[in-house]
DSSP file (Angstrom, degrees, kcal/mol; ACC not computed):
  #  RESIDUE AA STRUCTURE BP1 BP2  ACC     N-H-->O    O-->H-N    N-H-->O    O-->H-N    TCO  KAPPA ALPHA  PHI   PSI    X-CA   Y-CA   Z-CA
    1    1 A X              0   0    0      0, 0.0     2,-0.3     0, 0.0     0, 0.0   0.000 360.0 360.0 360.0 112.7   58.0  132.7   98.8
    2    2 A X        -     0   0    0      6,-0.0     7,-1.5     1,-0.0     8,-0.7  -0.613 360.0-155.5 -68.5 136.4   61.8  132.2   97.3
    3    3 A X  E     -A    8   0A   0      5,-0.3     2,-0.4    -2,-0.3     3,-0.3  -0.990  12.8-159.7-103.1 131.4   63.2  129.4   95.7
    4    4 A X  E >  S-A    7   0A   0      3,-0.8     3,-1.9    -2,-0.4    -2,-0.0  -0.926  80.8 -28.9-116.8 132.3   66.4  127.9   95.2
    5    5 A X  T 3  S-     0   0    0     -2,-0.4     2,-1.1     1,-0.3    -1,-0.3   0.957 127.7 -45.9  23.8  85.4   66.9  125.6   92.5
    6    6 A X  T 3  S+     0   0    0     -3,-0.3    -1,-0.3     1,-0.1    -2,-0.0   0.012 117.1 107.0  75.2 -48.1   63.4  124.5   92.7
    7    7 A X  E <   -A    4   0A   0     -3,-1.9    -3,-0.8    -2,-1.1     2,-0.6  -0.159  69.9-134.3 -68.2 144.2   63.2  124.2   96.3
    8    8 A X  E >>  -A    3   0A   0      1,-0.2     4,-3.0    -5,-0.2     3,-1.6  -0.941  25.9-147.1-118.6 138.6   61.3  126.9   98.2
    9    9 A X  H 3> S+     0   0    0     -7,-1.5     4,-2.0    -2,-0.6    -1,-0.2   0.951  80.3  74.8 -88.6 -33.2   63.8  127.4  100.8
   10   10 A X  H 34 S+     0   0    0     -8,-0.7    -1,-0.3     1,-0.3    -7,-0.1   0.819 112.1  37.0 -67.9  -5.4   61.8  128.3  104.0
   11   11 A X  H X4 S+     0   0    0     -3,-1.6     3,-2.2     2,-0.1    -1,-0.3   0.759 108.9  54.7 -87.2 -39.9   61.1  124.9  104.0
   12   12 A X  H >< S+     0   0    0     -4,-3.0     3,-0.5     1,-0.2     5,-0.3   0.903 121.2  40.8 -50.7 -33.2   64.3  123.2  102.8
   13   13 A X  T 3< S+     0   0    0     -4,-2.0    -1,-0.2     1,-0.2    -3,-0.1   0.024  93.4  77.3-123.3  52.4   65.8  125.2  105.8
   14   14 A X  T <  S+     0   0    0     -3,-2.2    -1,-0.2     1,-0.2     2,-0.2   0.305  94.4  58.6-118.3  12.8   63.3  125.0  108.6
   15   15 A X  S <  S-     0   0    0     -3,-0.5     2,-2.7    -4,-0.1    -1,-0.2  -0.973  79.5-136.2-150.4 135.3   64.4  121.8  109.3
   16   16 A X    >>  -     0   0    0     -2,-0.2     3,-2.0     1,-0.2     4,-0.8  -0.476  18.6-176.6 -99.9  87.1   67.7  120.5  110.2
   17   17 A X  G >4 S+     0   0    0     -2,-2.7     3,-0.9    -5,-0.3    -1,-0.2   0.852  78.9  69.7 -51.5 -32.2   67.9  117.2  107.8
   18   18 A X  G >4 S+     0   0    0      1,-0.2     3,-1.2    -3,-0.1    -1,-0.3   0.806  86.7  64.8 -59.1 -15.4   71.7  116.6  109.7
   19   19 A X  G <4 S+     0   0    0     -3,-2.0    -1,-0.2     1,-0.2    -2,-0.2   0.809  97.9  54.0 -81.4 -39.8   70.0  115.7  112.9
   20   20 A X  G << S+     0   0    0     -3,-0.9     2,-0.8    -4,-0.8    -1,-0.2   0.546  78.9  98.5 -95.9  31.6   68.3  112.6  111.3
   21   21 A X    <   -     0   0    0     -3,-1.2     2,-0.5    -4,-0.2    -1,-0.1  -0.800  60.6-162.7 -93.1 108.9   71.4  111.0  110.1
   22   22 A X        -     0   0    0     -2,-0.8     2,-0.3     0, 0.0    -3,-0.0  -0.806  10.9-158.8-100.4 121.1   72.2  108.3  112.8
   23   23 A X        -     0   0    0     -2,-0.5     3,-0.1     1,-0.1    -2,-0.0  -0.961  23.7-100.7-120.9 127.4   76.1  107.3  112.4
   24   24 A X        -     0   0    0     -2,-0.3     2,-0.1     1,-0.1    -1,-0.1  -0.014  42.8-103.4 -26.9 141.1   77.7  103.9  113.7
   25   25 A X        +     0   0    0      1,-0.0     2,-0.4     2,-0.0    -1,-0.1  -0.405  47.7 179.2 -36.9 131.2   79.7  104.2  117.0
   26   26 A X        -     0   0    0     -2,-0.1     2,-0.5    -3,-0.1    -1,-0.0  -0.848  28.2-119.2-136.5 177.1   83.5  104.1  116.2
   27   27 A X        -     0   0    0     -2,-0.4    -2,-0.0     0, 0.0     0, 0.0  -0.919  24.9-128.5-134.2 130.3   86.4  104.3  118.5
   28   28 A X        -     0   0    0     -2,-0.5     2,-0.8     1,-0.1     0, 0.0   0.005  26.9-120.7 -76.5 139.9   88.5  107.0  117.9
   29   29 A X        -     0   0    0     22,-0.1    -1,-0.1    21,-0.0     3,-0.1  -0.690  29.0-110.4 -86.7 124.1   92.6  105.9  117.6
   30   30 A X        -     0   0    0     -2,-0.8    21,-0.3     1,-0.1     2,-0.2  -0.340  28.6-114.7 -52.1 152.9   95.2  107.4  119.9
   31   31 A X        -     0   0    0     20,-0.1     2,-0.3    19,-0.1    22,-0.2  -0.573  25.4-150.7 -82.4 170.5   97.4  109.5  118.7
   32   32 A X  E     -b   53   0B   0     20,-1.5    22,-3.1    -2,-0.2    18,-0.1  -0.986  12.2-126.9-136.9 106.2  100.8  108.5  118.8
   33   33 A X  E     -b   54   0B   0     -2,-0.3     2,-1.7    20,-0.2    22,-0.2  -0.244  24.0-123.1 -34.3 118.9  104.1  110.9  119.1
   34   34 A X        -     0   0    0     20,-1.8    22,-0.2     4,-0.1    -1,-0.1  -0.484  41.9-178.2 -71.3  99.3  106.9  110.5  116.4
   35   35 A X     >  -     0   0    0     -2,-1.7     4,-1.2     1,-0.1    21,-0.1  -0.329  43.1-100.2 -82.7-163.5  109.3  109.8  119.0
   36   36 A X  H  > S+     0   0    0      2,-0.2     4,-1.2     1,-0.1    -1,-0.1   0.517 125.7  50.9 -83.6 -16.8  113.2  109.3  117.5
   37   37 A X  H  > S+     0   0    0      2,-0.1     4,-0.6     3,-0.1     5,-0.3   0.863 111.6  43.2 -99.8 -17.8  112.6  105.4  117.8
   38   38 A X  H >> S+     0   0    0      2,-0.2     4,-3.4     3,-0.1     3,-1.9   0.979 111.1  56.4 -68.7 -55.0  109.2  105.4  115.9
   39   39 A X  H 3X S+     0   0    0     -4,-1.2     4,-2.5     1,-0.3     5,-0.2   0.784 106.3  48.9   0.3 -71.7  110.8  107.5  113.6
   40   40 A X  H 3X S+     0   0    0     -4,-1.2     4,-0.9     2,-0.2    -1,-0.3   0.652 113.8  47.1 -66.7 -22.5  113.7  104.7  113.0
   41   41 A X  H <X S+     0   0    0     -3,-1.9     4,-2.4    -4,-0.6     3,-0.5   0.899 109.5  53.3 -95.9 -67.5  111.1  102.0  112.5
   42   42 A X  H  X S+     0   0    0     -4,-3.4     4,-2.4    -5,-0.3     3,-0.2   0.862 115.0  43.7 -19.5 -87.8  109.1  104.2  110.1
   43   43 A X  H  < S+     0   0    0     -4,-2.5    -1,-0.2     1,-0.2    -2,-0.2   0.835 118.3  38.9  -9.5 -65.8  112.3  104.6  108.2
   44   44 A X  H  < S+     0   0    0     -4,-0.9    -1,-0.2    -3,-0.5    -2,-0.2   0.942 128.2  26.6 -86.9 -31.1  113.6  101.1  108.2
   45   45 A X  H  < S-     0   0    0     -4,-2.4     2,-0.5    -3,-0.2    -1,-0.2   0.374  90.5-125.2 -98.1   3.0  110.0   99.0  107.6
   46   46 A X  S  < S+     0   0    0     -4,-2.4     2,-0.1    -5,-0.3    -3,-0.1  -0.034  71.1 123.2  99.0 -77.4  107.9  101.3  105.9
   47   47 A X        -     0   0    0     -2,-0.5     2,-0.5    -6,-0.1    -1,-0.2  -0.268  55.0-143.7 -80.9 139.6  105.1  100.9  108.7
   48   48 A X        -     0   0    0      1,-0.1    -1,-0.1    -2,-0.1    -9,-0.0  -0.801  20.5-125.1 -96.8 149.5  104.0  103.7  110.4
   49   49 A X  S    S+     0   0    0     -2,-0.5     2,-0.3     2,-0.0    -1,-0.1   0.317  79.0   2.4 -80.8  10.4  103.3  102.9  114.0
   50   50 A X  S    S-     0   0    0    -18,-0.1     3,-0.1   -21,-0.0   -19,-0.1  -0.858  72.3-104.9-160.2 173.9   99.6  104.1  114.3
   51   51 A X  S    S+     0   0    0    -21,-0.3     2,-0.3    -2,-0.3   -20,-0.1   0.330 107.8  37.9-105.6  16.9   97.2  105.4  112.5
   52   52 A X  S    S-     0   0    0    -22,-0.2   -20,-1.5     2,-0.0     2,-0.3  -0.888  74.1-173.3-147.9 116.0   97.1  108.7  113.5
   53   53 A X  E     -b   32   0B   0     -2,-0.3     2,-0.4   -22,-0.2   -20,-0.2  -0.750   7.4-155.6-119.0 154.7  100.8  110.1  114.1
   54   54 A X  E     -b   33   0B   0    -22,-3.1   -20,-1.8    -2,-0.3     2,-0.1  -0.998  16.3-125.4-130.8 143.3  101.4  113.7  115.7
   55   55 A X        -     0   0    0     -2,-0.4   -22,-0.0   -22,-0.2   -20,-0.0  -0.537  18.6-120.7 -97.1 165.6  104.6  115.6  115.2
   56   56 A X     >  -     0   0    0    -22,-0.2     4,-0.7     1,-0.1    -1,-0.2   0.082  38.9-102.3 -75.9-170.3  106.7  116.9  118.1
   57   57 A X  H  > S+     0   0    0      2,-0.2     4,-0.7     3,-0.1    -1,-0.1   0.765 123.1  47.0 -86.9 -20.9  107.1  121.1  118.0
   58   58 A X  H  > S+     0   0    0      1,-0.2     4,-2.9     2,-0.2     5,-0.3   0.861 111.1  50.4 -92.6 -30.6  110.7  121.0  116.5
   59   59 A X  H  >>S+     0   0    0      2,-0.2     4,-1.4     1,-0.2     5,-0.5   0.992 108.1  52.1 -58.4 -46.1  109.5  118.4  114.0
   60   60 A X  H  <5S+     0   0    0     -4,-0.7     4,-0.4     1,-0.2    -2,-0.2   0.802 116.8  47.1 -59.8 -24.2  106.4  121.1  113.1
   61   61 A X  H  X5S+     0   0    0     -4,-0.7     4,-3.2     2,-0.2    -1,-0.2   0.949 107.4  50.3 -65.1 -65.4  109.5  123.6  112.7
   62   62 A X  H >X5S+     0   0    0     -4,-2.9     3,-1.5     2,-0.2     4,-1.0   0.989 113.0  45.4 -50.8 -79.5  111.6  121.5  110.6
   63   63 A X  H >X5S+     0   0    0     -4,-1.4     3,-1.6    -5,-0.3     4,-1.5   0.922 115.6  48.8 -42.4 -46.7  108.8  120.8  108.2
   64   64 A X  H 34<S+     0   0    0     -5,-0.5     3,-0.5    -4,-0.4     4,-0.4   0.967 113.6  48.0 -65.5 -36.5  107.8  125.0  108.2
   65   65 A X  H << S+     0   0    0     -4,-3.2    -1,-0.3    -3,-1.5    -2,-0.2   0.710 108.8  53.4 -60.5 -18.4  111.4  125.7  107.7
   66   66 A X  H << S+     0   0    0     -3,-1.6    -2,-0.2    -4,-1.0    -1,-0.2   0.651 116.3  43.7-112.5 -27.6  111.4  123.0  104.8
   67   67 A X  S >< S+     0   0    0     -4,-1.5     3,-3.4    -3,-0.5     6,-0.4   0.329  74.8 114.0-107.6 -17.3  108.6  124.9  103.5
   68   68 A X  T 3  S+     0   0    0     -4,-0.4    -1,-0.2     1,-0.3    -2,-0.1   0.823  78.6  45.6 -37.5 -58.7  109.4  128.4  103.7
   69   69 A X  T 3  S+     0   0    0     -3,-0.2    -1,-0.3    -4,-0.2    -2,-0.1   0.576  84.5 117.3 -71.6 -10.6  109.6  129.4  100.0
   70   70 A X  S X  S-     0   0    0     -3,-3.4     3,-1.4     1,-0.2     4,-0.2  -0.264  70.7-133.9 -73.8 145.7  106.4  127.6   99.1
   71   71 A X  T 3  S+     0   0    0      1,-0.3    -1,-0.2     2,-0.1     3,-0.1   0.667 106.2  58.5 -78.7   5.1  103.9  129.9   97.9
   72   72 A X  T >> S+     0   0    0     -5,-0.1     3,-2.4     1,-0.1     4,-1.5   0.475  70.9 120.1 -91.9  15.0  101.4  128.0  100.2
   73   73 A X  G X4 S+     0   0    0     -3,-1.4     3,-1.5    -6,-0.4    -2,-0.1   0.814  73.3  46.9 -30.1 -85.7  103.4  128.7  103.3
   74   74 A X  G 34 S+     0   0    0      1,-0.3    -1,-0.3    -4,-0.2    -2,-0.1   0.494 104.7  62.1 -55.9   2.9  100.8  130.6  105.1
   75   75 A X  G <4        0   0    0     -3,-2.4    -1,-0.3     1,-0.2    -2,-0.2   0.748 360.0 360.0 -75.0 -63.8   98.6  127.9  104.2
   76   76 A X    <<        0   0    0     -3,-1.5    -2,-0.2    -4,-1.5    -1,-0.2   0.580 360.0 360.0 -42.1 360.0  101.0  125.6  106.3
């Protein structure tokens, strides 16, 4: 029988311990498009208009162009 750190693992993994974690109901938040007028509000208040914002594809461009030299690029 093996063990890891103590444990003798054909039990520790013969049971799938995530299955009894029971997690409150939530409701997921839309996303929200940066359009050019959230954008301008962003800008001028600060507040961003949701809490989950998505960028267009030429905004996902801009920022990878912006980014180009970093040595995490392909990370990006």
């Amino acid at each position: 029988m093996a063990t890891m750190g103590g444990i003798k693992t054909e039990e520790a993994f013969a049971k799938n311990w995530a299955q009894l974690v029971e997690l409150p109901a939530v409701t997921r938040p839309k996303p929200l498009v940066w359009t050019p007028e959230r954008v301008a509000h962003w800008k001028k208040t600060g507040e961003k208009p949701g809490p989950v914002m998505v960028w267009t594809p030429e905004q996902t461009g801009q920022f990878l162009d912006s980014v180009k030299g970093d040595r995490l690029y392909s990370l990006w």
